[in-house]
N, C-alpha and C positions, 0 to 999 in steps of 0.2 A: 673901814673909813666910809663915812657915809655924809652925800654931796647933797643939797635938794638944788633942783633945776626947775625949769618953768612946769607945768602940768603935761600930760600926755595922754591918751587914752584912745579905745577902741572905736575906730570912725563908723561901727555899729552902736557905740554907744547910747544916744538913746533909746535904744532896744533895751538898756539893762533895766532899766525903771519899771518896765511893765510889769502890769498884774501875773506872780505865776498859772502854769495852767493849774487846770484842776486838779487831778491827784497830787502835782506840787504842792498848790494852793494846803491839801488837805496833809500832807506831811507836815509842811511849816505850821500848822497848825498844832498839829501834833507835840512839837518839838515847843513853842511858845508853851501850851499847856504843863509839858514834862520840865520846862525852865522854871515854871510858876510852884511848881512841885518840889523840884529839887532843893530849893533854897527854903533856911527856915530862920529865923530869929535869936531860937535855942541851940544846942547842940542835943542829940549826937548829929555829927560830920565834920567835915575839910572848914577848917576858919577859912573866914576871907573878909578882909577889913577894907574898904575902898571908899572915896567921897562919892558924894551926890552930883548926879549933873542932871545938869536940866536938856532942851529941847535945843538948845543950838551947840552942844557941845561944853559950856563952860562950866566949872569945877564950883558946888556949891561950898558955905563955910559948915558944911557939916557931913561929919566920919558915921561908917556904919560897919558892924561887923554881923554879919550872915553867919551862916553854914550851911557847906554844899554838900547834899548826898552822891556821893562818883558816883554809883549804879546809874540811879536817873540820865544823869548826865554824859554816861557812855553810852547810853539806850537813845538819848537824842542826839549824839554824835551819828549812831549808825542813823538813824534814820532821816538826815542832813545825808550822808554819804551815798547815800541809796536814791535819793532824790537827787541828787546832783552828780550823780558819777564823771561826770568830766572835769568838774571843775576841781576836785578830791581824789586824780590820778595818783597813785601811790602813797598818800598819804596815812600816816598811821592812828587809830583810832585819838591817842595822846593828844599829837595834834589840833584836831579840831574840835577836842572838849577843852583845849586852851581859848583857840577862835571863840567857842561859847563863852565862855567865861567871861574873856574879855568885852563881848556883844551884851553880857547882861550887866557886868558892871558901869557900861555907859549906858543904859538905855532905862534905866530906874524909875525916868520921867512917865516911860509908858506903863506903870505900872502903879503909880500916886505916889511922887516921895513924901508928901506928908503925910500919908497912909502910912506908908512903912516907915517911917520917924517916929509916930505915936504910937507903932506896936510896938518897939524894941523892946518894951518889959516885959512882954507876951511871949507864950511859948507858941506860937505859931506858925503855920508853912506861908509864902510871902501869899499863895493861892487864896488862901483864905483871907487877906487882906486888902487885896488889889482889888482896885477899881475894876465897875465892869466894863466889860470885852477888852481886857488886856492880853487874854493868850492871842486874840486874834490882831492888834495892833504890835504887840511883838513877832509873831509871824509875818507881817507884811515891811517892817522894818528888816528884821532878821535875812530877808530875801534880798533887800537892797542892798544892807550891810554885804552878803557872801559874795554880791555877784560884785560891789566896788574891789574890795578885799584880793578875790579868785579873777579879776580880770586879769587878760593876758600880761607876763612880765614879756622883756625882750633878756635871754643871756647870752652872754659871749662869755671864749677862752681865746685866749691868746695860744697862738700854735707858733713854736720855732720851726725854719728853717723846711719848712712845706707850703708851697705855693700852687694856687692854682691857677691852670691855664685860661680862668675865664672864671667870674662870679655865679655861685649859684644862692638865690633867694628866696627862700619858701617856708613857712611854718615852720614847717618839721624839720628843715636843713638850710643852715647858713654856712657856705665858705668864701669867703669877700677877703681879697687883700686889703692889706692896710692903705686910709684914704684920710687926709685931715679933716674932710667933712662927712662921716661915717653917714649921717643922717640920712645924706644925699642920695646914697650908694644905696643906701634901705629904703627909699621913699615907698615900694611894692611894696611894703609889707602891710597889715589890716593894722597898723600902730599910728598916730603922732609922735615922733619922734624929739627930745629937746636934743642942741647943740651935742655931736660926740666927735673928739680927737681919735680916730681910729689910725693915729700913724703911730700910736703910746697904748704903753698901757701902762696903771690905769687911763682911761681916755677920759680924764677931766683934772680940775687940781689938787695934787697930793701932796703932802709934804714928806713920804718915803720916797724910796727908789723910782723912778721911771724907766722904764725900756721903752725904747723905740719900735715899732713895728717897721719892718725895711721890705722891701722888693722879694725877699727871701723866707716872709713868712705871712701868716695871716688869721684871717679868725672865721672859730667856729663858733655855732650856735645853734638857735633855735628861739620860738614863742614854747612858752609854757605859763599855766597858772599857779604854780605852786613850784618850792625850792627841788623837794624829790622828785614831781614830773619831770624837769627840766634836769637834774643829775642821773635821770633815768635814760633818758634819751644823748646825754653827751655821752653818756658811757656805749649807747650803740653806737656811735657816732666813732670813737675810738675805735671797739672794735670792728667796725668795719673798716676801717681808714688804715686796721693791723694788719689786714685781708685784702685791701685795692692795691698798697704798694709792693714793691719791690721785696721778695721776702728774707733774702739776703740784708739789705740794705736796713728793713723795718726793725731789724735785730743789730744794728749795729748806735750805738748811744752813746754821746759826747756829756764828757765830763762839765761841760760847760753850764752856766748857771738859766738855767731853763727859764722864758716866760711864764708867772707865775699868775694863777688868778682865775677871777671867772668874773663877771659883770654882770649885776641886775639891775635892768632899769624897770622900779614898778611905774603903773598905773597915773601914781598919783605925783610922777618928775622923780621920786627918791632914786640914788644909782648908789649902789652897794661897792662896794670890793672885798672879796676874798682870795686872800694871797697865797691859799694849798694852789700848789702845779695838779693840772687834771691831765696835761697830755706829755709825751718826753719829749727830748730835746733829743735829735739824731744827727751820728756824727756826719752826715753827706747832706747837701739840700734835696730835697728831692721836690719834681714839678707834679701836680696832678694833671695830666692832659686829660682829654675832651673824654677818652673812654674809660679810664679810670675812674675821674667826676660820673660818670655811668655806672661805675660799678658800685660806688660809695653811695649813690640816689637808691641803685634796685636794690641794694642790702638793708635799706633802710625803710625801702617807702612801699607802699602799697601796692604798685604795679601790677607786681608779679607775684609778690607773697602774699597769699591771703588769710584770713579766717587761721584756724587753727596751726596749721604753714607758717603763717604771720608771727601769731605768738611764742612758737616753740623757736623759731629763728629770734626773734626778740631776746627771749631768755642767754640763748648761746651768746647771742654778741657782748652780752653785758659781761657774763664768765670770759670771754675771750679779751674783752678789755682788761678784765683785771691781770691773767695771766700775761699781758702781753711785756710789763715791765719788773716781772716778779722774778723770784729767785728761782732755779731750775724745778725743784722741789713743789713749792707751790702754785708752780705754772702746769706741772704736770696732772695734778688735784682739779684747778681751774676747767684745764682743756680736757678734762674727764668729763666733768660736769658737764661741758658744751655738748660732748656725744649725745650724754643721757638725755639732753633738753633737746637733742634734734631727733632723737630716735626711740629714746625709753617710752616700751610700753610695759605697764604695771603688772609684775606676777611673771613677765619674760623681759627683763630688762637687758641681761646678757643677749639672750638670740633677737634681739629685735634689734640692738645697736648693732651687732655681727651684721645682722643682712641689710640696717642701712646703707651701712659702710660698704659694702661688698657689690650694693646696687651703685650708687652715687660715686665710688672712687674703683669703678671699675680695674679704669686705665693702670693702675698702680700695682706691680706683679704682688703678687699672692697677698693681695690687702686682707682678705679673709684670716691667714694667720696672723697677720701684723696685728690687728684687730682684736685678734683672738687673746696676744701675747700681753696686749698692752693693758687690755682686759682684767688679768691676771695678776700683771702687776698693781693695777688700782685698786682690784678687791685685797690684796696680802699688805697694803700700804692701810687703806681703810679700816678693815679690821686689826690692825696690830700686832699683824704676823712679822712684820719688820716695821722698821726703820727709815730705812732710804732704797729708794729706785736699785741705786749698784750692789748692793747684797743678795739681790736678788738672784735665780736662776736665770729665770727668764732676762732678765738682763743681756746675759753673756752671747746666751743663745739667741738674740735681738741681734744681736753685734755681728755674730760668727752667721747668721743667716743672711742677713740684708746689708752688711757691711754700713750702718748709718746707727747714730743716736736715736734710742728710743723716743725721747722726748722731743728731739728736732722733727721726727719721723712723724709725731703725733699730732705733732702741731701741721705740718705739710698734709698727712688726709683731712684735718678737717677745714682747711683751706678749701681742699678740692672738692669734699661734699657742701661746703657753703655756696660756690660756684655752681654743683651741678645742681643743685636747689633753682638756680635761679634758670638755669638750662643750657650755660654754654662757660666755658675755661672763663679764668680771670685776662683783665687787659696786660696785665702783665706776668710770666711766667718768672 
């Protein structure tokens, strides 16, 4: 369901307009050239039939069918990507040779459509037909186009029955209970915000279901420029949020019908709703007080973890969100993965997770075998020596050692080594 609301945009915004720098300047350049290239008259290539527009936007009476060479066209993807790496966080080459696509199908003006109307009988590349200095007025368009386009969005999720003790507002991390003027509550942020209901969700008018946002739950978020920067970061957000509470309680989930959704509001006023559930619904309320909100900020943010640190915790929380509402089986797969992403070094990936584990979760009697055991099981799971976790030997002897589930077990170290990452126990035990 998609709402359009008044405009909104970056109160850096006129900043977007300006000339790129230099080596930008001369990528975009690049990229205008490999555009002029890509497209031909003839085939061989990818049809693509679309109208004429002119310089303000509007749809001429006349159709035109191209063909595009992909090579070209994912050679000017990467080199868009490489140029802009922020605004192209996780995004997959596909992507943004659509973005192109769709920038060269409106912008035909800078290129002479009546030039390329009177070649259509020509076997021709559009290069050879376009007016001069068009790679370079496609390149200066093309820069304003990404940066409207890749401006910050604002998302939110709706979270059941987890409340925190006090708003946190920042880029990278939003938890704000529900407020009927959401706006208000956001005003810090580097956004113009249009009118949002945050005591609902969706928080504007919908003709499906509504839920109410109540005292007992709230929303999460973040700025991001693109849909997978912003599902990249909710999911650390998750799994950190698996790891701040209560670990008992984090594992216990109510049947009930979970707030569902996630909210974008782009650039340009548009405010999206997608109805997949990103976070669970638990069966207890539980509060985030003031040192947990601490543990859920350093898990996330740059403080403490840095540089290489930084990213290899990144990777864990994302596996750790997924495990966190998975079936026993593929939660155990997950939280393997997190070891290898906080500890695997390449060529010793077994002895390098052992002595992570062994440094960081000291406290824990004989983690070294635990580690050792659970190891063991991953690799005979992985390779196809079994089936399931309980077939196993190690299993039993899991059981008959430490008297605790494997998998409950595995999940509580790497709790503990996520904590001693950051250099001291979780706010809550």
């Amino acid at each position: 369901m998609i709402v359009r609301k008044k405009p909104f945009g970056s109160k850096e915004s006129p900043k977007d307009d300006a000339p790129p720098l230099a080596s930008t300047a001369n990528g975009y350049r690049d990229i205008g050239q490999l555009l002029l290239e890509a497209y031909r008259t003839m085939g061989p290539g990818l049809s693509s039939k679309f109208m004429l527009m002119d310089a303000h936007g509007l749809s001429l009476p006349i159709g035109v069918e191209l063909f595009r060479d992909p090579t070209l066209l994912r050679r000017a993807s990467l080199i868009l990507v490489q140029i802009e790496q922020s605004l192209f966080e996780n995004e997959p080459v596909a992507t943004v040779v659509s973005l192109l696509e769709k920038f060269f199908n409106a912008s035909t003006y800078l290129i002479g459509n009546n030039e390329l109307f009177l070649a259509m009988h020509l076997n021709v590349s559009v290069a050879e037909i376009a007016t001069p200095g068009a790679a370079e007025r496609l390149a200066q368009a093309l820069s304003t186009y990404v940066h409207r386009e890749r401006a910050l969005q604002l998302h939110l999720a709706p979270v059941n029955r987890i409340a925190p003790a006090k708003d946190i507002i920042s880029p990278n991390l939003i938890v704000v209970r529900g407020h009927p003027r959401l706006e208000t509550v956001l005003k810090s942020l580097p956004v113009d915000l249009p009118s949002i209901r945050g005591d609902r969700s969706p928080p504007f008018e919908f003709s499906g279901r509504i839920n109410m946002i109540g005292s007992t739950d709230c929303w999460l978020g973040c700025l991001a420029s693109s849909e997978n920067a912003a599902l990249s970061k909710l999911r650390r957000m998750k799994g950190s949020l698996s790891l701040a509470l209560p670990p008992k309680e984090s594992m216990l989930f109510s049947g009930d019908l979970p707030l569902r959704g996630k909210i974008t509001i782009r650039s340009d006023g548009e405010m999206t709703f997608n109805p997949s559930p990103l976070f669970p619904t638990l069966l207890n309320p539980q509060t985030l007080c003031n040192s947990m909100l601490t543990d859920l900020q350093d898990l996330i943010g740059d403080g403490i973890l840095t540089g290489d640190l930084r990213r290899r915790v990144n990777v864990a929380l994302e596996f750790i969100a997924t495990s966190w509402i998975s079936p026993p089986r593929t939660r155990f797969f997950n939280n393997a993965i997190a070891f290898d992403a906080l500890f695997g070094m390449k060529g010793q990936v077994g002895k390098s997770i052992i002595a992570g584990v062994t440094k960081h979760a000291a406290a824990i009697p004989k983690v070294s075998k635990r580690i050792a055991l659970l190891l063991t099981m991953r690799n005979a799971m992985l390779h196809g020596e079994v089936a399931t976790i309980e077939e196993m030997p190690q299993y039993r002897i899991y059981y008959e050692e430490f008297d605790v589930d494997p998998i409950s077990d595995q999940q509580a170290i790497l709790r503990v080594c996520c904590f001693s990452l950051l250099g001291r126990p979780p706010a809550v035990n």
